[in-house]
Residue frames as a rotation matrix with the C-alpha (Angstrom) as fourth column:
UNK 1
0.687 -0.605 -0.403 32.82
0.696 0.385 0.607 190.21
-0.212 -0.697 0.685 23.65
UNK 2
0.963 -0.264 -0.057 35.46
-0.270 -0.946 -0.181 192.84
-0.006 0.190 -0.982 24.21
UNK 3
0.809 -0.587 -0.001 39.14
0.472 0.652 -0.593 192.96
0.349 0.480 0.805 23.26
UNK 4
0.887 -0.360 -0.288 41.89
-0.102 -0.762 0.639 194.33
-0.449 -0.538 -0.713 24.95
UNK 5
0.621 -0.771 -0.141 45.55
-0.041 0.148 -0.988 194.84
0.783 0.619 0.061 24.12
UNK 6
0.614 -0.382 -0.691 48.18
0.741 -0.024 0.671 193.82
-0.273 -0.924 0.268 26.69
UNK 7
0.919 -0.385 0.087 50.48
-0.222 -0.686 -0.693 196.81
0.326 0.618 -0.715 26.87
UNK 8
0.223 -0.854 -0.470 54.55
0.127 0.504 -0.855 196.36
0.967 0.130 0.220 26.81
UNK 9
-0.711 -0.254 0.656 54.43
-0.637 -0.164 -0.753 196.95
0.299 -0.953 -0.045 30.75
UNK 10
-0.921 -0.117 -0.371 51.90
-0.055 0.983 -0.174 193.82
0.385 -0.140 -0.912 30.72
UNK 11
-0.890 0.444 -0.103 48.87
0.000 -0.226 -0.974 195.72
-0.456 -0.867 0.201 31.63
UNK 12
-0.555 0.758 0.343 45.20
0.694 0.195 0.693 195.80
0.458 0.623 -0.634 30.24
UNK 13
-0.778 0.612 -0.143 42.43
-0.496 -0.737 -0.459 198.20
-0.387 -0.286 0.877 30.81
UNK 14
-0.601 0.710 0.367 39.17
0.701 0.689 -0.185 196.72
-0.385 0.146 -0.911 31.31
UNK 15
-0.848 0.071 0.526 36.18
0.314 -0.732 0.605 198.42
0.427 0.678 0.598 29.35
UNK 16
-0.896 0.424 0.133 34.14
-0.374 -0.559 -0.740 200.75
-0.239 -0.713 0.660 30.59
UNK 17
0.087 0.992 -0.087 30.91
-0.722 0.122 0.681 199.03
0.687 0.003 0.727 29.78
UNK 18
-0.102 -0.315 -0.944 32.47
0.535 0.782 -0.318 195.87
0.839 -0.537 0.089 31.96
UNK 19
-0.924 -0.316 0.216 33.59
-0.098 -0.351 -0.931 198.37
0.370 -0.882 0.293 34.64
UNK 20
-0.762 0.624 0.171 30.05
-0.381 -0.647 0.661 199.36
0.523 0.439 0.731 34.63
UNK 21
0.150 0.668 -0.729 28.43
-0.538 0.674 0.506 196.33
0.829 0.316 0.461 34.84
UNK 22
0.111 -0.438 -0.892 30.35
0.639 0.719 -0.274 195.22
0.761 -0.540 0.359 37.57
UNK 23
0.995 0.102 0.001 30.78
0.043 -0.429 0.902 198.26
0.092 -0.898 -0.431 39.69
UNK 24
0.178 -0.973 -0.147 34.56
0.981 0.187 -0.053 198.32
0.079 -0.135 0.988 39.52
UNK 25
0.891 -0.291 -0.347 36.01
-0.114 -0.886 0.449 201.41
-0.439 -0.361 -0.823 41.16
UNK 26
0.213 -0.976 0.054 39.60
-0.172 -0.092 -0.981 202.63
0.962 0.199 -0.187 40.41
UNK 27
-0.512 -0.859 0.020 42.18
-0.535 0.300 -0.790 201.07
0.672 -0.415 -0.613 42.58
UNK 28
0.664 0.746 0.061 39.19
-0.729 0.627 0.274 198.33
0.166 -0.226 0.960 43.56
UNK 29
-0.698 -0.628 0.344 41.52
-0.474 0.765 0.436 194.82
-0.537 0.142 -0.832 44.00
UNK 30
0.500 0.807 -0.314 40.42
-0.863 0.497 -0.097 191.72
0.078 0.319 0.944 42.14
UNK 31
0.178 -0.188 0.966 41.45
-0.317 0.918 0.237 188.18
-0.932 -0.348 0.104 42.61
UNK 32
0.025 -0.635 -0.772 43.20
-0.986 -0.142 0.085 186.89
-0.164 0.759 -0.630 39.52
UNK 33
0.335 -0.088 0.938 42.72
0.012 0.996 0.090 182.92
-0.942 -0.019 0.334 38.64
UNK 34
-0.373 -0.342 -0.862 44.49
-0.927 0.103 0.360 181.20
-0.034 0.934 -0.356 36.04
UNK 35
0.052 0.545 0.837 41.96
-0.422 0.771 -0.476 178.45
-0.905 -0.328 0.270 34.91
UNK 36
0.229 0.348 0.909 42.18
0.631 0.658 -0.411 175.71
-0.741 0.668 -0.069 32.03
UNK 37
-0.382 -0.237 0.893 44.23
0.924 -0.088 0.372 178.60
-0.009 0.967 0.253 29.50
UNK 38
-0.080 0.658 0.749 42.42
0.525 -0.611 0.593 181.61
0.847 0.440 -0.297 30.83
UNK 39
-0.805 -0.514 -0.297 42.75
0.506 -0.333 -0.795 184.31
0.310 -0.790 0.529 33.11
UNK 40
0.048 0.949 0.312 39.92
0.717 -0.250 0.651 185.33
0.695 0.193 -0.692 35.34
UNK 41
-0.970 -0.179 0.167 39.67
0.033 -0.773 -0.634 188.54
0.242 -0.609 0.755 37.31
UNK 42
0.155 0.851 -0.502 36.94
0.777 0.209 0.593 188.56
0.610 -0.482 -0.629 40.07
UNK 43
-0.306 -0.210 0.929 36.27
-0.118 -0.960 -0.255 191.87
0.945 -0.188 0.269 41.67
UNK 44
-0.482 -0.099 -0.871 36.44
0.792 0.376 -0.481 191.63
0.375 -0.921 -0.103 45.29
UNK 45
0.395 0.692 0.604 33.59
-0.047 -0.641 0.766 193.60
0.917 -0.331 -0.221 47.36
UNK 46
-0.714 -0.164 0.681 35.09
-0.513 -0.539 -0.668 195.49
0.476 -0.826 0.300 51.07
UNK 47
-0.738 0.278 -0.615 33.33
0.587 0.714 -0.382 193.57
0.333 -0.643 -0.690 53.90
UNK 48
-0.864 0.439 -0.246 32.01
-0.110 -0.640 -0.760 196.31
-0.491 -0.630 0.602 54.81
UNK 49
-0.540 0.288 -0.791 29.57
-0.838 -0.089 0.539 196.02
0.085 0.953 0.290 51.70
UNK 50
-0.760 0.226 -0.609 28.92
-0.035 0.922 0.387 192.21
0.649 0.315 -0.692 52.24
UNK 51
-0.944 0.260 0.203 27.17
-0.200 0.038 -0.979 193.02
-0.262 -0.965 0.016 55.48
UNK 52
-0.318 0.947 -0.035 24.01
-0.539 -0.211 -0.815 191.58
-0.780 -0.240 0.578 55.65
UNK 53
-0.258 0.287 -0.923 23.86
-0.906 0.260 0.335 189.84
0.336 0.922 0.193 52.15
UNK 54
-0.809 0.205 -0.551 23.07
0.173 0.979 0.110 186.67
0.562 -0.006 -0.827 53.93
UNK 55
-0.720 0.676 0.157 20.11
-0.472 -0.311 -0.825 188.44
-0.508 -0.668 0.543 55.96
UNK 56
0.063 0.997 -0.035 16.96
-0.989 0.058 -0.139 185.98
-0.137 0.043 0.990 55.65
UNK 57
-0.439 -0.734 -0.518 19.14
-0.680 0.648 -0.343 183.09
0.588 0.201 -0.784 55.06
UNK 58
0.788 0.616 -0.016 17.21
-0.492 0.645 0.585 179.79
0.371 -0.453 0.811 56.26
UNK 59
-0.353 -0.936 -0.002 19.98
-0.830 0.314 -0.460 178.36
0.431 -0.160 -0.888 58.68
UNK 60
0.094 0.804 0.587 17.64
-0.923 0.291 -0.251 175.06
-0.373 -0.518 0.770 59.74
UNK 61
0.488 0.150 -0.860 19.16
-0.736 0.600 -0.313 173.06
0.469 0.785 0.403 57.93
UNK 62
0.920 -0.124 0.371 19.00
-0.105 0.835 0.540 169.14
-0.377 -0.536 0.756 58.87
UNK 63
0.225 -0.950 -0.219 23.09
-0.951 -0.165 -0.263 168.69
0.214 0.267 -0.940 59.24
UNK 64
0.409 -0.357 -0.840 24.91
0.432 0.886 -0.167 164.84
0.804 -0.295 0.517 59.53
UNK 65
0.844 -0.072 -0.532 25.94
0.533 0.236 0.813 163.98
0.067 -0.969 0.238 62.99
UNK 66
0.153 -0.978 -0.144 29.48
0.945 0.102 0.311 164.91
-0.290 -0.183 0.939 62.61
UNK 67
-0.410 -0.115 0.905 28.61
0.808 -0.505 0.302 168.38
0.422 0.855 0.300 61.32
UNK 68
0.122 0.959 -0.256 26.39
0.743 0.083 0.664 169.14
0.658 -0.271 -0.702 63.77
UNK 69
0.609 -0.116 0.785 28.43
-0.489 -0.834 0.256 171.41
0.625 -0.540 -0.564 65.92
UNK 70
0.401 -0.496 0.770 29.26
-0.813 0.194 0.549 168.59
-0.421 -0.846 -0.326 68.13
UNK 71
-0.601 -0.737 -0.310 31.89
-0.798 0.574 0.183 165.73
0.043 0.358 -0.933 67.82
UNK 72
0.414 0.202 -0.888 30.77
-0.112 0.979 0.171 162.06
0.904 0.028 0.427 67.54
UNK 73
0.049 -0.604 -0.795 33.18
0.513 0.699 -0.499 161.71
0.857 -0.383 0.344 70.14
UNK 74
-0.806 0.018 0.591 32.67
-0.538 -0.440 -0.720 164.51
0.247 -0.898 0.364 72.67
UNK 75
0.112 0.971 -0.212 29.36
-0.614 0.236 0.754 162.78
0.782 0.046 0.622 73.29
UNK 76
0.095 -0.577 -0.811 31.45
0.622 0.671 -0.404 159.99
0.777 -0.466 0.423 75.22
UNK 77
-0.781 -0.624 -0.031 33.38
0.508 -0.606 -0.612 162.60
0.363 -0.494 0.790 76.84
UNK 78
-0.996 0.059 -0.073 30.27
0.014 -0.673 -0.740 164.82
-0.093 -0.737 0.669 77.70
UNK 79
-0.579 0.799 0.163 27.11
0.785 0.494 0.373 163.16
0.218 0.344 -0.913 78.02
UNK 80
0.196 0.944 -0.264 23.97
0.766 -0.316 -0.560 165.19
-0.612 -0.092 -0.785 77.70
């Protein structure tokens, strides 16, 4: 596990085997959580990038009524 030092302007510098590992570009963004005493930093990937990561994706999937797309209650309102 790596250590950092915060510097007096509050900043850190992640290490370069991390960058690495992750793919972190300079002036990338990440998402910042403070969870349970601990700060996490989640590198955020350009849509452009995401395209397609859900390509083969089984979307068949058996959904409750109310989930389905259609109200419970448009049914009433528009039979068939």
């Amino acid at each position: 596990m790596d250590q950092v030092t915060v510097s007096p302007k509050y900043q850190v510098v992640i290490p370069a085997k991390v960058r690495r590992s992750l793919g972190i570009r300079p002036g990338q963004k990440v998402q910042m959580i403070q969870y349970e005493g601990r700060i996490e930093l989640i590198p955020l990937v350009p849509l452009k990038k995401a395209k397609g990561f859900l390509r083969g994706i089984d979307t068949k999937v058996k959904r409750e009524r109310d989930r389905d797309g259609r109200s419970i209650h448009s049914h009433a309102l528009f039979p068939g």
